[in-house]
N, C-alpha and C positions, 0 to 999 in steps of 0.2 A: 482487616483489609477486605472491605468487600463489593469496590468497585471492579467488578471483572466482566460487568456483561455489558452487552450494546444492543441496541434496537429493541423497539415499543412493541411492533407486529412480527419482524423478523426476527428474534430475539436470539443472540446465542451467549456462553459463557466459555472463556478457553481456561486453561489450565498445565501446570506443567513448569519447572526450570528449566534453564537453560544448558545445564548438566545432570540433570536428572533421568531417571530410567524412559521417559516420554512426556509427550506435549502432546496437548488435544485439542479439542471445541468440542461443546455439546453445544445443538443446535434446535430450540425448540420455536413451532408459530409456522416450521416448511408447510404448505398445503399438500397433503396429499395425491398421489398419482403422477407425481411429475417420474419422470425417466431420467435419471440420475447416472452418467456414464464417467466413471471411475477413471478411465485413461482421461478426460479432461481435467479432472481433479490432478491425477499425477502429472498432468504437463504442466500446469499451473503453478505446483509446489516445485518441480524441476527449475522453473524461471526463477523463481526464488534462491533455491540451495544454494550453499556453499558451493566451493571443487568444479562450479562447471567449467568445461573444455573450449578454449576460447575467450573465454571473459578474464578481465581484470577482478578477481573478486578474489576473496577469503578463500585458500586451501581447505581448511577443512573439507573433509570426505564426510559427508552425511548422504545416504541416500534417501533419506527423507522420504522413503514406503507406506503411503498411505494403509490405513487398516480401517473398518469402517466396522462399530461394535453395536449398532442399533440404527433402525430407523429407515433402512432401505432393504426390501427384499426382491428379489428376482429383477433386482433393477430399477424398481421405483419407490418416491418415498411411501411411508405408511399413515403420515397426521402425526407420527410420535416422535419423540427425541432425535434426532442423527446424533450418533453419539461416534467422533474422528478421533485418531490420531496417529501420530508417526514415534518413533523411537529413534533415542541419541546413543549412537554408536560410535563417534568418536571427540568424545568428551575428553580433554586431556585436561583435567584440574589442578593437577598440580603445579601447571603453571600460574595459577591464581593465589597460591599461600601465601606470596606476599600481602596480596589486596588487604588481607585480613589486620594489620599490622596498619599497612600505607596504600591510603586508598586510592586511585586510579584518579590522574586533574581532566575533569570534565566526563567522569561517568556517574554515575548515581549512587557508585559504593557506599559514598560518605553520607547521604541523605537520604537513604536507604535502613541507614545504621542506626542514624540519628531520631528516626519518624519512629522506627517499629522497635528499638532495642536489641533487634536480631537477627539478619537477615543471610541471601545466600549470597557468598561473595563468587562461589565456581562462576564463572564466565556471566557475573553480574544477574544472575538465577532471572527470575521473570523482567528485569533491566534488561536483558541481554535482545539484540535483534533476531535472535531465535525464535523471540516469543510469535514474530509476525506470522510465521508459517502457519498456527492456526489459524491466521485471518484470513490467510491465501485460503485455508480449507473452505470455510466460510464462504467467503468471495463467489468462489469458484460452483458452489452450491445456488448463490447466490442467481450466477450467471446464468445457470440455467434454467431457473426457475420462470426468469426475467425472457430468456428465449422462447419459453413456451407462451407468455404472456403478450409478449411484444417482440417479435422474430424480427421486426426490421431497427430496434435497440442496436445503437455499435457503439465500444468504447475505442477511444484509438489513446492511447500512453506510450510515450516517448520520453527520453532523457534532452529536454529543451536547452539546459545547459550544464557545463560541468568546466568548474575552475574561470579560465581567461575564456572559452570557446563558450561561442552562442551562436542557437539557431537563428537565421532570420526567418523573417514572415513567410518568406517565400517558401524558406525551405519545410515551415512547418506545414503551409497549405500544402505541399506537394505530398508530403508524409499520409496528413489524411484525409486526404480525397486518393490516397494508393491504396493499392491490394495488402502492400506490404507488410508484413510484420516488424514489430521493433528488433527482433533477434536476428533479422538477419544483420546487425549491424552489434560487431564485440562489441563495443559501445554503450550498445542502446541509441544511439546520437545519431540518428539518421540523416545524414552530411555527406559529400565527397570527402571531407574532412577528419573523417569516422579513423581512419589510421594515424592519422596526426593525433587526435584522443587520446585515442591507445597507447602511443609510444609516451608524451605525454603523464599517463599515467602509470606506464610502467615504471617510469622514470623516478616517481614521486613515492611508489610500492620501492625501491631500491635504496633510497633515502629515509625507509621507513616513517613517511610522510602523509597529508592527506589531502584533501579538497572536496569543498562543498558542492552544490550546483541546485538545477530544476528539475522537476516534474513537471511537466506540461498533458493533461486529460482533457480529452473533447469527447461528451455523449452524443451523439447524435441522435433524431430522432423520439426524444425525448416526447412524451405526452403533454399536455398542456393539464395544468390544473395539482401537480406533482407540491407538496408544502403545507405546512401546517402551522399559518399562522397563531398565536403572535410567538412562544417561545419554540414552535418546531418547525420554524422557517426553512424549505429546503438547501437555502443555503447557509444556515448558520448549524445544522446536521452536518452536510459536507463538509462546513469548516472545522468541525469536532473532530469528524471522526480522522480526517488527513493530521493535525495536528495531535490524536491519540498515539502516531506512530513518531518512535525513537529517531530523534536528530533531527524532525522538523521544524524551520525558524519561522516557518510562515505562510500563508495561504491569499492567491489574489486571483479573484469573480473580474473575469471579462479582460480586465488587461486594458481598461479606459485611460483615456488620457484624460488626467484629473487638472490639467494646465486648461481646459477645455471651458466657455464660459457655458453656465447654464442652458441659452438657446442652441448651441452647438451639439453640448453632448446629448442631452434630451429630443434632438431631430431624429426624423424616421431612420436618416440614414446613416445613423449610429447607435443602430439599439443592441449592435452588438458591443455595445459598454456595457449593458448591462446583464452579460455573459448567460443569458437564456434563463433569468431571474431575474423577476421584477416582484414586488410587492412580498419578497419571500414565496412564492410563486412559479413553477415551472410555464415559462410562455411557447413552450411547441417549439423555440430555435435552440440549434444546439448549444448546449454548456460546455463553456471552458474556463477552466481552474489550472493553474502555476503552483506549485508545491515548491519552497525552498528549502532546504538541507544545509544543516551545516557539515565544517570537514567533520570525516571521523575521529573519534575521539582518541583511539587511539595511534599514537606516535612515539617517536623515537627509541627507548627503553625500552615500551608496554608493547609498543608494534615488535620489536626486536625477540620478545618472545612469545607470544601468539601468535593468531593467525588473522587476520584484518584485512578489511575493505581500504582501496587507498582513496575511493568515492563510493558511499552508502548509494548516492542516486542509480547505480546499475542495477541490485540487486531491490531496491524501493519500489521499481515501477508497477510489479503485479502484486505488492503490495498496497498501492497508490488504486488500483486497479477493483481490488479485491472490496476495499473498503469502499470505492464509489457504489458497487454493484449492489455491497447491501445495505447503505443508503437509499439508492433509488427502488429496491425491492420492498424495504422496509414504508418506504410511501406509496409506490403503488397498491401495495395491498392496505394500508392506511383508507388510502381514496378511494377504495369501493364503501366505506361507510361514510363516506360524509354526505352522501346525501338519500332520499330512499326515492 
């Protein structure tokens, strides 16, 4: 098994089960001298965890304490490795001995088993949505790498929909053209609606139940020239890399209306169909991409003794997030060689 790394320039590798002593990334390709602030990283991985206060998410108590074992000194990088990780302090495995026997409908147990001959069944081992937190490391590395490069870069991520509730247009323009952040709403779901959600899916967490929903990400401010024609099209990276995270059904650039006849959608005054990507190509307008999820996988029985998400999109978004950033860092730094 030795698809574990991602990005060409930005390159990192993560590591770790999901009930094991820790999870990590090693992180090689950061540029040197960037100022790398630690409390960003842990509020990043905080958005993530299990156990937070206020949200609809999985009990688990993880405080997910970043540790940082190379690659930054006195605060900034050095050109070498960033070598992260956090450690799993409440791994409860033995509610997993049955997997071993009867494997979970709709997690990976069984094709996990089947591929490799041997795998870790504890809380579905690198299967498990544990493994994302690396990525958030990553991400969040990412981010700033990306701020010192391009300080006026903003990502804005929200939960666009979950279950029967969806954002309208409106509600999403107001979200990000706001100051706001996604947490201030349990949710995620930046709505007057936001409590209806919530009960919603307390309701569904009760019934030991689940529901799918969206991801909805807009870059703004994007540079023009961002892609790497013909197989490292900027947007067929993004679509990889959102699709590399657990429970994704699918990924949609711009959000055109495909009902549209060719003179229509192709007019100036809808080049936002083509979601700030054209030719595989960054065109300078902001990008946005819809991430769907399905429900969680676990239910009924399986939800009855573990601890579960009753919607994966709450706990996705600074994953959803994490993985743009080093995407678009991974071609920015791309694009200073393509031309001399």
């Amino acid at each position: 098994m030795s698809a574990n790394q991602f990005g060409e320039r930005f390159r990192w590798m993560t590591f770790g089960e999901s009930h094991g002593p820790a999870i990590g990334v090693v992180i090689d390709g950061c540029p040197a001298g960037v100022t790398i602030d630690l409390n960003f990283v842990q509020a990043e991985l905080n958005k993530r965890r299990p156990g937070q206060v206020g949200k609809v998410v999985s009990p688990r108590s993880e405080t997910d304490q970043v540790e940082v074992l190379s690659g930054i000194l006195e605060g900034k990088t050095l050109g070498t490795p960033i070598a992260m990780m956090i450690r799993n302090q409440d791994a409860r495995s033995a509610d997993y001995e049955s997997v071993k026997a009867k494997p979970r409908a709709g997690h990976a147990d069984d094709m996990w088993n089947l591929k490799f001959g041997h795998s870790d069944h504890r809380g579905g081992g690198r299967a498990s949505g544990r493994e994302t937190a690396t990525r958030v490391m990553a991400g969040a590395v990412a981010q700033q790498v990306i701020q010192k490069l391009y300080p006026d870069l903003q990502f804005r991520t929200f939960a666009s929909a979950i279950g029967r509730f969806e954002l309208t247009d409106t509600e999403k323009e107001n979200f990000i053209q706001s100051r706001q952040s996604y947490d201030e709403y349990s949710t995620r779901f930046p709505s007057g609606r936001n409590a209806e959600v919530e009960s919603y899916l307390k309701d569904l967490q009760a019934k030991h139940d689940s529901v799918g929903g969206a991801v909805q990400i807009s870059m703004k401010n994007v540079p023009l020239g961002l892609g790497q024609p013909v197989f490292h099209k900027l947007k067929s990276d993004l679509a990889a890399a959102f699709m590399s995270i657990g429970a994704t059904a699918g990924v949609d650039l711009g959000g055109g209306d495909l009902s549209m006849t060719g003179q229509q959608f192709h007019s100036q005054s809808h080049s936002k169909n083509y979601g700030g990507v054209r030719g595989g190509i960054s065109t300078g307008e902001t990008i946005t991409l819809t991430i769907f999820f399905k429900p969680t996988s676990s239910i009924l029985d399986v939800a009855r003794q573990g601890r579960h998400d009753p919607c994966i999109v709450i706990r996705a978004i600074p994953v959803v997030q994490a993985m743009a950033a080093c995407v678009i860092l991974d071609h920015l730094l791309w694009m200073r060689t393509d031309r001399i």
